[in-house]
PyMOL commands that place a pseudoatom at each C-alpha (Angstrom):
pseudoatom trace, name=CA, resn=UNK, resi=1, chain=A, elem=C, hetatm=0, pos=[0.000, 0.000, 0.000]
pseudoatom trace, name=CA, resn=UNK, resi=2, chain=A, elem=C, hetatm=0, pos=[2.531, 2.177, 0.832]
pseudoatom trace, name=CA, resn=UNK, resi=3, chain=A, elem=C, hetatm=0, pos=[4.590, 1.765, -2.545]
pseudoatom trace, name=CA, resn=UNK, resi=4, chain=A, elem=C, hetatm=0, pos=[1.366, 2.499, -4.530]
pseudoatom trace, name=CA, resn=UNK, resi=5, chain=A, elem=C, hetatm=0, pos=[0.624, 5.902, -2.439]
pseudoatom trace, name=CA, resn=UNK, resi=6, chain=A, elem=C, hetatm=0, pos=[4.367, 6.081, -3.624]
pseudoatom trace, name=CA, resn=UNK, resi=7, chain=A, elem=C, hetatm=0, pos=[3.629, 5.780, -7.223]
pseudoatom trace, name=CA, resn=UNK, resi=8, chain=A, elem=C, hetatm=0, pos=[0.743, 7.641, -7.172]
pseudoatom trace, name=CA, resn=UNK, resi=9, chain=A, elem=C, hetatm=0, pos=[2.882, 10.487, -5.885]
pseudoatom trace, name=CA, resn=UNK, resi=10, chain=A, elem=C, hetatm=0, pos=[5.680, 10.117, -8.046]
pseudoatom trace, name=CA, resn=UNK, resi=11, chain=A, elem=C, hetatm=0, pos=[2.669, 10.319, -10.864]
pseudoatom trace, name=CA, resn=UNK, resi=12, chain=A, elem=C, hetatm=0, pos=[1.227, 13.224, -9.848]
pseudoatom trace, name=CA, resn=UNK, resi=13, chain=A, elem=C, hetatm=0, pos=[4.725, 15.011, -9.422]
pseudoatom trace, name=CA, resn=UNK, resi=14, chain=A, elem=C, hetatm=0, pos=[5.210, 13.933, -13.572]
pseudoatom trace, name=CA, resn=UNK, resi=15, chain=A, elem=C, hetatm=0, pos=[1.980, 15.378, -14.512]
pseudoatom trace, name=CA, resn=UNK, resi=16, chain=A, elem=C, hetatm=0, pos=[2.858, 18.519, -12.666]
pseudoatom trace, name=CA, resn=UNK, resi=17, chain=A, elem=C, hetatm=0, pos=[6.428, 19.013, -14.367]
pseudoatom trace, name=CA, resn=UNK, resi=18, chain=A, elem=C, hetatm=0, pos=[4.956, 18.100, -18.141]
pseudoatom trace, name=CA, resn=UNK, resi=19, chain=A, elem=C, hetatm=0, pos=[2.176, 20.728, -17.111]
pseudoatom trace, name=CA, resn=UNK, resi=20, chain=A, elem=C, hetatm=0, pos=[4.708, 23.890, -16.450]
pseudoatom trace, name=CA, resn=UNK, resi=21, chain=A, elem=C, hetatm=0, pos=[6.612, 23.129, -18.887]
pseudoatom trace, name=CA, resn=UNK, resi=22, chain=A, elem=C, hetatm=0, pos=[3.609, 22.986, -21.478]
pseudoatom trace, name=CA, resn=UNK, resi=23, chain=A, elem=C, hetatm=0, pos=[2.218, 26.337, -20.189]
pseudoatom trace, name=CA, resn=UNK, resi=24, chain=A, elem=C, hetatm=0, pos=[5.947, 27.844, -20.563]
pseudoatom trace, name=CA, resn=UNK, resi=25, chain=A, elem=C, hetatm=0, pos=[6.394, 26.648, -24.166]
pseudoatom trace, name=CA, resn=UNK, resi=26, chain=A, elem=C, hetatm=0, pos=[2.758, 28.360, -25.229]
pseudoatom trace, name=CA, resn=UNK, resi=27, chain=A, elem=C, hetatm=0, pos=[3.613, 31.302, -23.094]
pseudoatom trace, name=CA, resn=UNK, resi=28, chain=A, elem=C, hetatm=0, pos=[7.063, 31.569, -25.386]
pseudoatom trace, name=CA, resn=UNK, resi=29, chain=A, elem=C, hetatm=0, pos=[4.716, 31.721, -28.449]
pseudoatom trace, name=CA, resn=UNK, resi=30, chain=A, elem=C, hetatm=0, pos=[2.169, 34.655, -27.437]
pseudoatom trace, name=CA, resn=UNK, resi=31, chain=A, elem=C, hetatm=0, pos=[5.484, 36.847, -25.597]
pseudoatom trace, name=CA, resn=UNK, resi=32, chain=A, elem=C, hetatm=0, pos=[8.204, 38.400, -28.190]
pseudoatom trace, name=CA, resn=UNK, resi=33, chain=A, elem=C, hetatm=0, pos=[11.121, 39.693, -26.628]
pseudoatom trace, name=CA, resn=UNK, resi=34, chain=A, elem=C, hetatm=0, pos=[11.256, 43.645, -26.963]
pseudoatom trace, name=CA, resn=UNK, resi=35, chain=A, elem=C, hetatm=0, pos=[13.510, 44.819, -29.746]
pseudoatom trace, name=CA, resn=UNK, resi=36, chain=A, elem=C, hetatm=0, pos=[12.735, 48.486, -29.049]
pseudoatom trace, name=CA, resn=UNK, resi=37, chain=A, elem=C, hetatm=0, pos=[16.254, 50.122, -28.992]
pseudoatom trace, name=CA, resn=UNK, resi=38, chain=A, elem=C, hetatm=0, pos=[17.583, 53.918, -28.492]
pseudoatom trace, name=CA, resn=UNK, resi=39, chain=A, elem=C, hetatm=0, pos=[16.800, 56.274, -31.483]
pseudoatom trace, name=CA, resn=UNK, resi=40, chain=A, elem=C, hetatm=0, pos=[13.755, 54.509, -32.758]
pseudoatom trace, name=CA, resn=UNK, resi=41, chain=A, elem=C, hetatm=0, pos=[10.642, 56.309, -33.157]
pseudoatom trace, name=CA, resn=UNK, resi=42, chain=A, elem=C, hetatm=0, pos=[7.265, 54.800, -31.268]
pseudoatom trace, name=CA, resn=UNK, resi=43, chain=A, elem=C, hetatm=0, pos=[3.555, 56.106, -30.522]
pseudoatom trace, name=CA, resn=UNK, resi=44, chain=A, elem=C, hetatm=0, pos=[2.932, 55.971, -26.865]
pseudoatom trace, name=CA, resn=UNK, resi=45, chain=A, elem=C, hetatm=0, pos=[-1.003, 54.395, -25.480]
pseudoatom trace, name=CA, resn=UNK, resi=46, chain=A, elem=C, hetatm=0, pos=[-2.616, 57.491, -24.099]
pseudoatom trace, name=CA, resn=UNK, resi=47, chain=A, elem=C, hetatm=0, pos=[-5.031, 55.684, -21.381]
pseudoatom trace, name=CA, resn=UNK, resi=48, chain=A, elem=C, hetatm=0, pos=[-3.068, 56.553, -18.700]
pseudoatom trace, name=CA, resn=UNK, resi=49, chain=A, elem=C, hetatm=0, pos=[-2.275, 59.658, -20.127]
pseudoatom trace, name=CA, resn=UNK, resi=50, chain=A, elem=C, hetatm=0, pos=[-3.678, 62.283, -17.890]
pseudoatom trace, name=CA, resn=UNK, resi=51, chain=A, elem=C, hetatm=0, pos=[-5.796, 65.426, -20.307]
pseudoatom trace, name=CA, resn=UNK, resi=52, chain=A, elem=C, hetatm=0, pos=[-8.319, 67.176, -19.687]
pseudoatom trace, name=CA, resn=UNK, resi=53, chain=A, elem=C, hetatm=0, pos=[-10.350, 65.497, -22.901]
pseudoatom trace, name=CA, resn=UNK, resi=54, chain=A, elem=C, hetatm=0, pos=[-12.550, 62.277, -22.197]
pseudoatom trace, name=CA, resn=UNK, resi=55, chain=A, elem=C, hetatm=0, pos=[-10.711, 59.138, -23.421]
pseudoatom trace, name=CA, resn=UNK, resi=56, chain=A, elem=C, hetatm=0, pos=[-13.478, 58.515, -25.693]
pseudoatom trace, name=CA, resn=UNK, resi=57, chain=A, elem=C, hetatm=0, pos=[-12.984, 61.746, -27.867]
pseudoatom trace, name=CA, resn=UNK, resi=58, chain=A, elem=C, hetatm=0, pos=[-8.802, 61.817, -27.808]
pseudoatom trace, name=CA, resn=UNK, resi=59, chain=A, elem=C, hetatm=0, pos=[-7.115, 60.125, -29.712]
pseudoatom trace, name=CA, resn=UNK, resi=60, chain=A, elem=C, hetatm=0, pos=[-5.852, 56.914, -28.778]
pseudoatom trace, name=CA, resn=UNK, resi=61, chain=A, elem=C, hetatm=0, pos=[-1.566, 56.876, -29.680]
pseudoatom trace, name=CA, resn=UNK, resi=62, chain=A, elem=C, hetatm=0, pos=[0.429, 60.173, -29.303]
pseudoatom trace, name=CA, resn=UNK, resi=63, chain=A, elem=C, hetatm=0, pos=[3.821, 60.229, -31.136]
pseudoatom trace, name=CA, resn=UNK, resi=64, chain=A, elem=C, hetatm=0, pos=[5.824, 59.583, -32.188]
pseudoatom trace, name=CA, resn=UNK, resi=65, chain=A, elem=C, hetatm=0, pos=[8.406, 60.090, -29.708]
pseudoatom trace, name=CA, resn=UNK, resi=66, chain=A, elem=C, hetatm=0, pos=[12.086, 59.101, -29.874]
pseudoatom trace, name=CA, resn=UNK, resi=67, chain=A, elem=C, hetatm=0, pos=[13.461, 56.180, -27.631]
pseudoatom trace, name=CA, resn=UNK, resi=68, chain=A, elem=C, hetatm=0, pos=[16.085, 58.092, -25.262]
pseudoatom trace, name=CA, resn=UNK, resi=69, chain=A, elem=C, hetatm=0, pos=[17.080, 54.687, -23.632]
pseudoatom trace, name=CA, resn=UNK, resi=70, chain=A, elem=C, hetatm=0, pos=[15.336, 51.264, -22.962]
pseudoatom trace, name=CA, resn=UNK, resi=71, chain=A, elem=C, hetatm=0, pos=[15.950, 49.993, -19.176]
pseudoatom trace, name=CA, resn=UNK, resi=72, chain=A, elem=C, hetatm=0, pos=[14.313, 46.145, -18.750]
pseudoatom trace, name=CA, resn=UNK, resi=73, chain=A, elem=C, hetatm=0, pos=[10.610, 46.408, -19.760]
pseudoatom trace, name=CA, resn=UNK, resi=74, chain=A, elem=C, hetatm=0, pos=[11.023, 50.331, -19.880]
pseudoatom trace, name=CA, resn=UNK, resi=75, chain=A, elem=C, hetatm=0, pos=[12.044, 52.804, -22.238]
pseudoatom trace, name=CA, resn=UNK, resi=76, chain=A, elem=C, hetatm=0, pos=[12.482, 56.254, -21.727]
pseudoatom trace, name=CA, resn=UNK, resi=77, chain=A, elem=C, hetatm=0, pos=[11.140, 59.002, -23.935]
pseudoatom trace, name=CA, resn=UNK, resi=78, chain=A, elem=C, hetatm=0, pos=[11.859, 62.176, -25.088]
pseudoatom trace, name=CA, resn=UNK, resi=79, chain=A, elem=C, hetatm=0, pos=[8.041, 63.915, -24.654]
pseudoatom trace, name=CA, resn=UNK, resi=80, chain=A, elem=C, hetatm=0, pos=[7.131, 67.272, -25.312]
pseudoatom trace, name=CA, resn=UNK, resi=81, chain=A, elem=C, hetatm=0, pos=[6.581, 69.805, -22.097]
pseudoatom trace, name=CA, resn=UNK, resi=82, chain=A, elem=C, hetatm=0, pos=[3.349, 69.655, -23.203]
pseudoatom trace, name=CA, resn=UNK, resi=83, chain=A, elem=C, hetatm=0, pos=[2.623, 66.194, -21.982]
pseudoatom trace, name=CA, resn=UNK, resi=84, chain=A, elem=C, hetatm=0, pos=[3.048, 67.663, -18.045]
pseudoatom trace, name=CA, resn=UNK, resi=85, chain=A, elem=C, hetatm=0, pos=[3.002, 65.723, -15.353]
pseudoatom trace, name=CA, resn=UNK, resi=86, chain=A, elem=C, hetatm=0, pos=[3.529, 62.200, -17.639]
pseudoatom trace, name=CA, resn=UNK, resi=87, chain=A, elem=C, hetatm=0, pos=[6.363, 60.710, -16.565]
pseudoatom trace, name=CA, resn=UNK, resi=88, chain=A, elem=C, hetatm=0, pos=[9.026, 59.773, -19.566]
pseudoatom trace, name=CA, resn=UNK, resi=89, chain=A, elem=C, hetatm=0, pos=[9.818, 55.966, -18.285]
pseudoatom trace, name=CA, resn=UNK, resi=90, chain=A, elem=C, hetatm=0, pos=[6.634, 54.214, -20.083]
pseudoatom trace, name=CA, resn=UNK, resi=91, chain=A, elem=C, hetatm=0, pos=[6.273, 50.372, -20.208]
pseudoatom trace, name=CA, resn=UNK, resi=92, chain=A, elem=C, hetatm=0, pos=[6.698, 48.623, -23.546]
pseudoatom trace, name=CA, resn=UNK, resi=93, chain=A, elem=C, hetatm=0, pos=[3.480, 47.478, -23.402]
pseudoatom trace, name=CA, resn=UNK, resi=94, chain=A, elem=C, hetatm=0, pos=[2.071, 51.104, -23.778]
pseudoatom trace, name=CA, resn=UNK, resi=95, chain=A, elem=C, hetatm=0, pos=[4.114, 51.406, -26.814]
pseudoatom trace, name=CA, resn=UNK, resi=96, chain=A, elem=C, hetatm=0, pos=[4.266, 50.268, -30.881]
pseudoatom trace, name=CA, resn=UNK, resi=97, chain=A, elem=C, hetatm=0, pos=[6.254, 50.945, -33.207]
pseudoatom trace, name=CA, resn=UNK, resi=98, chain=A, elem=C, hetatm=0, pos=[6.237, 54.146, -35.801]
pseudoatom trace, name=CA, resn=UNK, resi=99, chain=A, elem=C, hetatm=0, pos=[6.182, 52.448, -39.082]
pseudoatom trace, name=CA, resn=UNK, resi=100, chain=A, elem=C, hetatm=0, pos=[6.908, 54.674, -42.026]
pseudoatom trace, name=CA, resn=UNK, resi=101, chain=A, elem=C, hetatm=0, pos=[3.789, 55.004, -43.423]
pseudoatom trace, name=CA, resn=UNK, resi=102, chain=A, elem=C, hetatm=0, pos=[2.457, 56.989, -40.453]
pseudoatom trace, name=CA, resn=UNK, resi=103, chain=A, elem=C, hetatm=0, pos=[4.301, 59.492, -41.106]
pseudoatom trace, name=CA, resn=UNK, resi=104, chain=A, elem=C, hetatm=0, pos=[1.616, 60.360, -44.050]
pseudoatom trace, name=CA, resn=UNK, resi=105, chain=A, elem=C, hetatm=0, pos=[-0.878, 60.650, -41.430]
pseudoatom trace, name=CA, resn=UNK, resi=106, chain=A, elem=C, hetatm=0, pos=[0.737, 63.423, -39.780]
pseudoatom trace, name=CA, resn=UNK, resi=107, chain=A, elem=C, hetatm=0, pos=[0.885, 63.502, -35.902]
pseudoatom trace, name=CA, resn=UNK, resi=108, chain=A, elem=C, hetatm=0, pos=[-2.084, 62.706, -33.581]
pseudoatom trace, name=CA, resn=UNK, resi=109, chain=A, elem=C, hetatm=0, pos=[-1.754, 65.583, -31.306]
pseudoatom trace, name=CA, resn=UNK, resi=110, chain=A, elem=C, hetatm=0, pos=[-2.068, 68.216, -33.561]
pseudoatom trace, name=CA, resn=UNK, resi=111, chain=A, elem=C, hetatm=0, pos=[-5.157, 70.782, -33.387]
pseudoatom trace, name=CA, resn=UNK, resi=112, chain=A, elem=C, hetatm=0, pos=[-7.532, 70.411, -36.456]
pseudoatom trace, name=CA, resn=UNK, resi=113, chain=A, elem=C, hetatm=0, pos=[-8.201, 72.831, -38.459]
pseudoatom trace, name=CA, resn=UNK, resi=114, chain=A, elem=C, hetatm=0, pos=[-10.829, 75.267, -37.751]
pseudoatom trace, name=CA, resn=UNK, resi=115, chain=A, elem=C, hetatm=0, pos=[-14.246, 74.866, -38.954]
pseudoatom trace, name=CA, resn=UNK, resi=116, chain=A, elem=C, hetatm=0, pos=[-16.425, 77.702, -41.183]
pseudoatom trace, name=CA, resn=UNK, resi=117, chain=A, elem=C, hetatm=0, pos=[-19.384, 79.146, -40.744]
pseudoatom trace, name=CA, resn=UNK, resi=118, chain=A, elem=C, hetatm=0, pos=[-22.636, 78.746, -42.788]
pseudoatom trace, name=CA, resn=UNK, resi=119, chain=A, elem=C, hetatm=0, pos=[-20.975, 82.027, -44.351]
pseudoatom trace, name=CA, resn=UNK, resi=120, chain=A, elem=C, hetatm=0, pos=[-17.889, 80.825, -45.528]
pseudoatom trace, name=CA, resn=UNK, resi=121, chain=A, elem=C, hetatm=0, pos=[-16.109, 83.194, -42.047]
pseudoatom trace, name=CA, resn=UNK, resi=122, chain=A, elem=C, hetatm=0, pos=[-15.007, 81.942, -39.042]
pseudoatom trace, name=CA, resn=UNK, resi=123, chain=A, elem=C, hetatm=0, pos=[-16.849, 83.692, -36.197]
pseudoatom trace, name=CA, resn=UNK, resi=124, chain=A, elem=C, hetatm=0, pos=[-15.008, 82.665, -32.750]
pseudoatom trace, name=CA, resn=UNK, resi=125, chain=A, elem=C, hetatm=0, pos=[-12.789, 79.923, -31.624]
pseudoatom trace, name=CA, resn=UNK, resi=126, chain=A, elem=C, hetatm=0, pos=[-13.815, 77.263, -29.804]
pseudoatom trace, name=CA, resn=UNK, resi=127, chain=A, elem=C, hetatm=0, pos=[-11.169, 76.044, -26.767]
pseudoatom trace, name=CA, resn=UNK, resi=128, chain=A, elem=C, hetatm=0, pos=[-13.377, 72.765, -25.588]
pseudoatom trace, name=CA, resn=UNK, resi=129, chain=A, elem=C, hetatm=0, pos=[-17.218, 71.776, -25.693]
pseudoatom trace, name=CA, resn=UNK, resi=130, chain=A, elem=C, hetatm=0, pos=[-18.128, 71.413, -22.071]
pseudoatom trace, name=CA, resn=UNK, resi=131, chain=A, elem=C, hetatm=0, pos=[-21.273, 69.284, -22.291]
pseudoatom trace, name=CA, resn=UNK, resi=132, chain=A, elem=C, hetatm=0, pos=[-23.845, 68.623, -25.300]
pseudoatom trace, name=CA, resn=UNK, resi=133, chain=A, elem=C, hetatm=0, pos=[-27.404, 67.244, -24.613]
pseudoatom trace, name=CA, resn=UNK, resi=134, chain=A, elem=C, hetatm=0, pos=[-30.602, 67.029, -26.872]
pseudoatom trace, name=CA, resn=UNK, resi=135, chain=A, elem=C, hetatm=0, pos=[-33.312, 68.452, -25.001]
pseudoatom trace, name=CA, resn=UNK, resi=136, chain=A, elem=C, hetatm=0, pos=[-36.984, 68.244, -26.734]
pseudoatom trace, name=CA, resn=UNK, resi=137, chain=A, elem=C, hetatm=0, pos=[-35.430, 67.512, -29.526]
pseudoatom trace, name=CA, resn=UNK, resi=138, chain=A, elem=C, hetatm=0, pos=[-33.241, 70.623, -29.403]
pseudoatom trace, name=CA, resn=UNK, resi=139, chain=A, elem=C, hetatm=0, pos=[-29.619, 69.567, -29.927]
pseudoatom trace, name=CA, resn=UNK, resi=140, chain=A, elem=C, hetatm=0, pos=[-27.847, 72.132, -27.261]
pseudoatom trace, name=CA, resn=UNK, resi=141, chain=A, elem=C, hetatm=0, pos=[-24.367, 72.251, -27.107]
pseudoatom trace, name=CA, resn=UNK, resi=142, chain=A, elem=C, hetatm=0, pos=[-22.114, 74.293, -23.805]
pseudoatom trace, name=CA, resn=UNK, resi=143, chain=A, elem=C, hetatm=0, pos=[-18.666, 75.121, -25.188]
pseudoatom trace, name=CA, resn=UNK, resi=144, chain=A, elem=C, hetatm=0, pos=[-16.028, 77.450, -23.477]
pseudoatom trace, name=CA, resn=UNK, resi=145, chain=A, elem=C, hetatm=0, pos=[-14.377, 79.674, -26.106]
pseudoatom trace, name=CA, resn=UNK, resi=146, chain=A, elem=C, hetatm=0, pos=[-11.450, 81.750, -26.657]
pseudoatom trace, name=CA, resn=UNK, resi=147, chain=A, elem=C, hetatm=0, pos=[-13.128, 85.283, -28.205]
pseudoatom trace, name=CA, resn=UNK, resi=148, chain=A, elem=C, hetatm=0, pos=[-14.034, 86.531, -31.405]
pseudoatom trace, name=CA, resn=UNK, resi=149, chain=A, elem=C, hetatm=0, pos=[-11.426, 85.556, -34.481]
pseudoatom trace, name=CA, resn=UNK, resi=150, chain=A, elem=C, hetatm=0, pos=[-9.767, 89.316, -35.550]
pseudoatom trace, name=CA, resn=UNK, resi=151, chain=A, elem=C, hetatm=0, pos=[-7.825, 87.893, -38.812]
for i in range(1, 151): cmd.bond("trace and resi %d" % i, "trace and resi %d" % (i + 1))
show_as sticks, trace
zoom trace
């Protein structure tokens, strides 16, 4: 009795081993090493990002921003003072790589363009829409704005 609780042990053990080392060979698959180095050119996740927009109406990458130096499973970037309080050590899973292409695309955090009037003139500029509601079928729409346009 004893040699079979012995067995059964020495069974389970097995099982155990051929289990971790299953679950590290398909967790090699799904993981690629980072090959992020200094100089290269990424867009950074802006979740975390702290703005004073709603995630749901910024945009989701900023960038691209140059690698200054990649520590472990961080890499430091050179942002713009206009980022504030975001600290320049991101984790490589907040970034991806600037492909070439993008570049047509132009950058993400870039003001648009503004938009016309019904007669053809731009009448004032508008710094950010504060809240917009439909009220008895009355689209009404708060916005905080800058003064009138003098060019």
């Amino acid at each position: 009795m004893a040699r079979k609780v012995l067995h059964r042990h020495q069974a389970a053990a097995d099982h155990m081993t051929a289990v971790q080392v299953r679950l590290g060979q398909m967790l090699a698959k799904r993981v690629t090493p980072a090959c992020i180095k200094a100089g290269d050119l990424v867009w950074m996740d802006s979740k975390h990002t702290p703005n004073d927009v709603p995630n749901k109406l910024s945009a989701q990458w900023f960038g691209p921003f140059q690698v200054l130096e990649v520590q472990g499973a961080q890499a430091i970037l050179d942002l713009r003072p206009s980022f504030g309080k975001t600290h320049k050590r991101i984790n490589m899973s907040r970034l991806k790589f600037f492909e070439g292409w993008d570049a047509e695309l132009g950058e993400s955090d870039t003001a648009p363009e503004p938009l016309l009037g019904h007669d053809g003139v731009i009448h004032y500029k508008i710094k950010r829409i504060c809240n917009v509601r439909t009220h008895k079928k009355v689209r009404e729409l708060w916005v905080e704005w800058q003064g009138y346009d003098q060019s």
